[in-house]
C-alpha positions in Angstrom: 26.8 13.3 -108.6 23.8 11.5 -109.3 24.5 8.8 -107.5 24.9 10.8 -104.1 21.6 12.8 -105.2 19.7 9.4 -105.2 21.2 8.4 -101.7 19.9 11.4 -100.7 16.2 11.1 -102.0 16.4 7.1 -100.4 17.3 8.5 -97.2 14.6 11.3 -97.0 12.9 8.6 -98.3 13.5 6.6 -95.4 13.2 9.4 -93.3 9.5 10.3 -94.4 8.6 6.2 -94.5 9.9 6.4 -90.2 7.8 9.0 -89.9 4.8 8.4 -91.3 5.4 4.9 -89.2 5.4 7.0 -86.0 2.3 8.6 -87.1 0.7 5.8 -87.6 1.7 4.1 -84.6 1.0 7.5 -82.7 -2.9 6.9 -85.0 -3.0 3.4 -83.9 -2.9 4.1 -80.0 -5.2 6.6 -79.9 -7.4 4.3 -82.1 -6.8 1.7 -79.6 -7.8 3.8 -76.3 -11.1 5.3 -78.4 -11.5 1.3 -78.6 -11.0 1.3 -75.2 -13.6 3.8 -74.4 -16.1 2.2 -76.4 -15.8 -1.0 -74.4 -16.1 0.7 -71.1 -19.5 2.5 -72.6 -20.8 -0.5 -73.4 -21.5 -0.3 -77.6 -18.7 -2.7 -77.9 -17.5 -6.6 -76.3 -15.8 -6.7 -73.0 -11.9 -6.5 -72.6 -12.0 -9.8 -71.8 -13.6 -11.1 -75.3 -11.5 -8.9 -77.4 -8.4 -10.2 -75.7 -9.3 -13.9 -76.6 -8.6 -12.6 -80.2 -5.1 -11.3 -79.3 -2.9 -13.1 -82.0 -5.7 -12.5 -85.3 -5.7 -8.6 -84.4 -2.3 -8.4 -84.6 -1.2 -10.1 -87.9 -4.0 -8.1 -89.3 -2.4 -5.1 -87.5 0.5 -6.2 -89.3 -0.5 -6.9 -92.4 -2.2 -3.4 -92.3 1.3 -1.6 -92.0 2.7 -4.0 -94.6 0.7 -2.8 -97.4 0.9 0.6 -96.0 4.7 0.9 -96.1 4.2 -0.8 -99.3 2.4 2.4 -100.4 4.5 4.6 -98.9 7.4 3.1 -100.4 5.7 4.1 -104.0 5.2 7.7 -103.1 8.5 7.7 -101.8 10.1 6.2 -105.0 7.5 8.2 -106.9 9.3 11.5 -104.9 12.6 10.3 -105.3 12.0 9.5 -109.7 10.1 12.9 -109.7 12.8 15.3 -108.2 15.3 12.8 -110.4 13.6 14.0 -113.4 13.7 17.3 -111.9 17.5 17.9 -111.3 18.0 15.6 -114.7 16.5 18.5 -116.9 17.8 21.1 -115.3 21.7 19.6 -115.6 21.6 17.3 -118.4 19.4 16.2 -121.1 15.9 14.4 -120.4 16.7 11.0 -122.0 20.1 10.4 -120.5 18.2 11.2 -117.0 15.7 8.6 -117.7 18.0 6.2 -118.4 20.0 6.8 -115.5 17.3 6.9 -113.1 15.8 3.9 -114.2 19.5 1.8 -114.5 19.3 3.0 -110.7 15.7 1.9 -109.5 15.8 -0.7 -107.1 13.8 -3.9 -108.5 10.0 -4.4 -107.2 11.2 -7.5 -105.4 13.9 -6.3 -103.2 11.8 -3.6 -102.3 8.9 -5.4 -100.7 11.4 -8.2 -99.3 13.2 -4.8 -97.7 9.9 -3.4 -96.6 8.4 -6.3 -95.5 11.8 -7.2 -92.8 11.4 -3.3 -92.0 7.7 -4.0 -91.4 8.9 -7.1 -89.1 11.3 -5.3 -87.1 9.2 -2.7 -86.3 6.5 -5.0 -85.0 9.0 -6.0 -82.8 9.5 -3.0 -81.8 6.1 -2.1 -81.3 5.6 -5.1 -79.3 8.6 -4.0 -77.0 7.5 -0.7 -77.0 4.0 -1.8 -75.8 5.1 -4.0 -73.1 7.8 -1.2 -71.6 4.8 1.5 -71.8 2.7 -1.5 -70.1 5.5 -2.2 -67.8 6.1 1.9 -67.2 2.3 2.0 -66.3 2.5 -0.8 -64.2 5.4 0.7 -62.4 3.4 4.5 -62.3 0.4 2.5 -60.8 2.7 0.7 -58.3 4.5 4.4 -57.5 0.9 5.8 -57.2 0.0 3.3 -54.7 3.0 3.8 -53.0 3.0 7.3 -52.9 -1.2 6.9 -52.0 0.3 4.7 -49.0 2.8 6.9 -48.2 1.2 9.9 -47.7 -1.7 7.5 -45.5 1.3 6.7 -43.6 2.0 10.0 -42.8 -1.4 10.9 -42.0 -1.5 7.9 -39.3 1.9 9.1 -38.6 0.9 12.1 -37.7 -2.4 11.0 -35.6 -0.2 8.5 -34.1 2.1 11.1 -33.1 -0.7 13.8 -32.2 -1.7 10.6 -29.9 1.7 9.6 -28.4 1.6 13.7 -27.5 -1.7 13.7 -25.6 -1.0 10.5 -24.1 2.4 12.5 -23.3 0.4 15.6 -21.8 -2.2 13.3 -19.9 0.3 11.2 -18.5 2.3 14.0 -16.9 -0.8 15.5 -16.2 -1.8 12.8 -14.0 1.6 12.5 -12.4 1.3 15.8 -11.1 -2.3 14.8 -10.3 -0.5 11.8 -8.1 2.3 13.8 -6.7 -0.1 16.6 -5.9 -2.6 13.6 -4.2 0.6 11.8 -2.6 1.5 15.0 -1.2 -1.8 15.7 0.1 -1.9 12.6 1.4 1.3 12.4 3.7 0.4 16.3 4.8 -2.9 14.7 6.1 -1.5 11.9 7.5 1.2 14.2 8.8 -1.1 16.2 10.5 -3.2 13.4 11.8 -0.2 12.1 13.3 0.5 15.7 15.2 -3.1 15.2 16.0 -2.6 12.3 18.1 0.6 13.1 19.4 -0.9 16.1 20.5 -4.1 14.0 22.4 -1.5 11.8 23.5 0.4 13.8 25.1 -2.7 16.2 26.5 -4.0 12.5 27.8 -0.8 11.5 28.9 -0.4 14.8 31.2 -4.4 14.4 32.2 -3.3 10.7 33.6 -0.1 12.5 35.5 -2.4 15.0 36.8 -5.2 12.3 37.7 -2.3 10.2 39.5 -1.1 12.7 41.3 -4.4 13.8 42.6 -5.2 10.1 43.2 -1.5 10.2 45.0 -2.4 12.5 46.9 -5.9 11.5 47.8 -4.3 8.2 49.3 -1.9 10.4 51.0 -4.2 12.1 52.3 -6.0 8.8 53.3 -2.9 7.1 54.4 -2.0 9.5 56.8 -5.3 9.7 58.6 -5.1 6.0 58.8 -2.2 6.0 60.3 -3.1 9.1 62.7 -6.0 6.5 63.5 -4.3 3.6 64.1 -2.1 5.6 66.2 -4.9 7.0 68.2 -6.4 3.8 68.2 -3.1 1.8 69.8 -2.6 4.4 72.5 -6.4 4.2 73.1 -6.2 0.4 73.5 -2.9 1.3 75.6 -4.2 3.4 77.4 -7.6 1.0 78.0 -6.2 -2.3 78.5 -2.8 -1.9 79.8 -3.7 -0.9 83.1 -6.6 -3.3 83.2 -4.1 -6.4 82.3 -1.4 -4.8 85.0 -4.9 -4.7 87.3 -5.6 -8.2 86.7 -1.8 -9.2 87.0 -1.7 -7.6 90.1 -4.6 -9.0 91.4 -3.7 -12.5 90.6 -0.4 -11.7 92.5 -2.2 -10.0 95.6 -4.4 -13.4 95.7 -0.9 -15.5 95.5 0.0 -13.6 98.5 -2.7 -13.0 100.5 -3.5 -17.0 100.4 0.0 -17.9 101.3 -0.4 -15.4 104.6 -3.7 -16.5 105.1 -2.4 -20.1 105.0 0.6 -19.2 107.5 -2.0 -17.1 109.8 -4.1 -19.6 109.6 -1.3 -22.2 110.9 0.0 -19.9 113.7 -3.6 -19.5 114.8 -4.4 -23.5 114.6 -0.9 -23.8 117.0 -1.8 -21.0 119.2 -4.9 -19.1 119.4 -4.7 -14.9 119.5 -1.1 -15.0 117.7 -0.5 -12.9 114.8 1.7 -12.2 112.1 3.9 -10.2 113.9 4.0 -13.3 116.6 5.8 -15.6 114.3 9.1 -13.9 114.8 8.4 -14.5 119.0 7.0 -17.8 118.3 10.2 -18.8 116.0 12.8 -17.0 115.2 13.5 -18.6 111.6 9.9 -17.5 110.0 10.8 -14.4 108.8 13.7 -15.8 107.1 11.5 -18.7 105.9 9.5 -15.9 104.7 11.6 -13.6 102.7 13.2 -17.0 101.3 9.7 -18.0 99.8 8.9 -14.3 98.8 12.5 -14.8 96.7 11.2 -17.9 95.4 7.9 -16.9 93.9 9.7 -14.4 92.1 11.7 -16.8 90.6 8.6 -18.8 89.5 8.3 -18.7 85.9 5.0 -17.7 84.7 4.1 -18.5 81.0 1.1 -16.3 80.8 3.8 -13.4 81.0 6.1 -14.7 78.9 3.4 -15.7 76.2 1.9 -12.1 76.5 5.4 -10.6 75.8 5.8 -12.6 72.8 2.2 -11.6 71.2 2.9 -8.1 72.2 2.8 -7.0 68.4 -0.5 -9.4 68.2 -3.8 -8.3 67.5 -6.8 -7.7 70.3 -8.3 -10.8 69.7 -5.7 -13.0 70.2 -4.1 -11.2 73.5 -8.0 -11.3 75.0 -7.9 -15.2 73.7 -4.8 -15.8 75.9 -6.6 -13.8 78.6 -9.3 -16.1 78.7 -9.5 -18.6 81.7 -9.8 -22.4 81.6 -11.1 -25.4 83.6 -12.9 -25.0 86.8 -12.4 -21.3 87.4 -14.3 -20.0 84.6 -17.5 -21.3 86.3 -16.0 -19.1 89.6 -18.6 -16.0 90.7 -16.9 -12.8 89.9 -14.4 -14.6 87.3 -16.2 -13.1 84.2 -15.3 -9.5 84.8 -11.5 -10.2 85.3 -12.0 -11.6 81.5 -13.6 -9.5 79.0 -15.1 -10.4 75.8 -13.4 -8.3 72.7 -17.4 -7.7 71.2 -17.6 -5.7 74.5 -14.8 -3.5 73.8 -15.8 -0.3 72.5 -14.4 3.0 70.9 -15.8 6.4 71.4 -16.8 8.1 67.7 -16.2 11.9 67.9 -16.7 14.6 65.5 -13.1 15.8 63.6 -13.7 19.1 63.8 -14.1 19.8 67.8 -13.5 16.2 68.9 -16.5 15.9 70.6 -18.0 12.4 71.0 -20.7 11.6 69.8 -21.1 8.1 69.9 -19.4 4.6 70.5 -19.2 1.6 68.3 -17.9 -1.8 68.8 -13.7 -2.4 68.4 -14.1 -5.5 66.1 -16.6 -3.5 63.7 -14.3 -0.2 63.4 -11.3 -3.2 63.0 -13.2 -4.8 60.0 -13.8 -1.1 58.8 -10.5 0.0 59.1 -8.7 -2.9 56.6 -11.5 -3.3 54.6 -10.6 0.1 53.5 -6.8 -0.3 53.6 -7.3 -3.4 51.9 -9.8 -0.9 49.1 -7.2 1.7 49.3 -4.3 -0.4 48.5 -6.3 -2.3 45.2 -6.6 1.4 43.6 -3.1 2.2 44.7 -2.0 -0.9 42.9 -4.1 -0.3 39.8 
């Protein structure tokens, strides 16, 4: 029974020396971060010098515990021999207690050898403790950072994304801006187009009405050309035809009247006072002699004629240049009025509302007129 009462006191004993460890340690930190403090103010060294004496602080530190477990262990078996003496003389008498208690007291020896591995131990401890709180506040510091870095993240996350969603909004504003612009754009163009179409086709009419106008001017012109050409052929018809017939059958007349001149003039050379109409008396084949050459100058070929049928679609100029006589009989008196000169032709000029005349010009100037105009007439025609 007294045996399990001791037990008991050494483990409350034990107990109380634990604690009074964790006080201490508990002392010892807050002892270290007032050192701490005091360094930062300035009325002790730096960190840095204090840490060159690392190892020294901490044998002392543990030399310090030492010889305070050492003194806790005394109060402890003080404790433990006081409430010995206590339950001793309450159950049995005071000597026998004595004695037992002191057969029971662990030797001085054992004690601090006990104490002193305890002491050893929880230095280790200590140490481990210290480098897992270092290692937790390395770890808190890292998890600050992180969470400081974190939450900058998500501010520049959210300006990012504030960004990305104006960029967003400006972008489709300006697509709208282009589509709106593009639109714009092709309606102008659209109506430009119309535009021109529209003056196109207003020109394009104009030009129709402006050629047909211009048709119809040289219509217009074309048919009083013609009317004048017309009148102008039956006016040179009706002016030189009978004159060219007259000088045909003049020329024919002189033929004849030469050959019976010749034949009177042989009757008379045989016989004087015999005529014509003697011949027949005088022999009996004259007349047939006559009739026979009558047949035979018809039957003469004369190439004036023939020439003047084949330049019947000729101009003036070149029927009056076959007209015109050669060798010794253009010397002849009288000769030059049977050819006339085409600068003495001339056309009467009248006015086209009554027809009266007026004047008369030349044939080869209203000829040079007439086609320098048809020839004018035709270029804008062409064009």
């Amino acid at each position: 029974m007294v045996v399990k009462r001791l037990r008991l006191n050494e483990s409350r004993g034990l107990g109380l020396l634990l604690m009074r460890m964790w006080l201490l340690r508990s002392l010892s930190v807050h002892a270290r971060k007032g050192k701490l403090f005091m360094d930062a103010s300035g009325s002790h060294p730096p960190k840095k010098l204090t840490g060159d004496h690392k190892t020294s602080s901490e044998a002392a530190t543990g030399v310090k515990y030492l010889s305070i477990l050492k003194e806790l262990l005394a109060s402890s078996k003080l404790n433990v021999e006081v409430d010995s003496s206590h339950h001793s003389s309450t159950n049995a008498s005071g000597a026998e207690g004595d004695s037992i208690i002191r057969s029971i007291v662990v030797p001085p020896a054992m004690t601090e050898a006990v104490v002193t591995s305890h002491a050893v131990n929880v230095l280790r401890f200590w140490k481990q403790v210290s480098a897992a709180e270092a290692t937790e506040k390395m770890h808190a510091a890292k998890i600050d950072a992180m969470k400081q870095r974190n939450v900058a993240l998500e501010k520049e996350k959210d300006s990012l994304d504030g960004k990305v969603t104006e960029l967003q909004s400006l972008v489709f504003v300006k697509d709208l801006e282009l589509n709106d612009l593009n639109v714009h754009a092709l309606e102008t163009t659209c109506f430009g187009l119309n535009d021109h179409v529209s003056g196109y086709e207003r020109l394009k009419e104009q030009i129709e009405e402006f050629q047909d106008a211009q048709m119809n001017i040289v219509n217009d012109k074309v048919a009083r050309l013609d009317a004048d050409l017309l009148e102008m052929a039956l006016h040179l018809e009706e002016k030189f035809d009978p004159h060219l017939l007259t000088i045909i059958s003049g020329r024919s007349r002189a033929i004849k009247k030469g050959m019976q001149d010749g034949l009177s003039t042989g009757i008379d050379h045989e016989k004087a006072g015999r005529s014509l109409t003697d011949v027949v008396a005088y022999n009996m084949a004259v007349e047939v002699d006559y009739n026979s050459a009558l047949q035979t100058l018809r039957e003469v070929d004369f190439p004036l004629l023939d020439e003047l049928k084949s330049h019947k679609d000729a101009s003036t100029v070149d029927v009056m240049d076959l007209l015109r006589l050669e060798g010794p009989l253009v010397d002849a008196p009288g000769i030059s009025d049977l050819k006339p000169d085409v600068e003495q032709l001339t056309l009467p000029i009248h006015r086209p509302e009554d027809q009266v005349v007026f004047g008369e010009t030349s044939l080869s100037f209203a000829l040079s007129v007439t086609h320098s105009r048809v020839e004018r007439i035709t270029k804008n025609v062409g064009a």
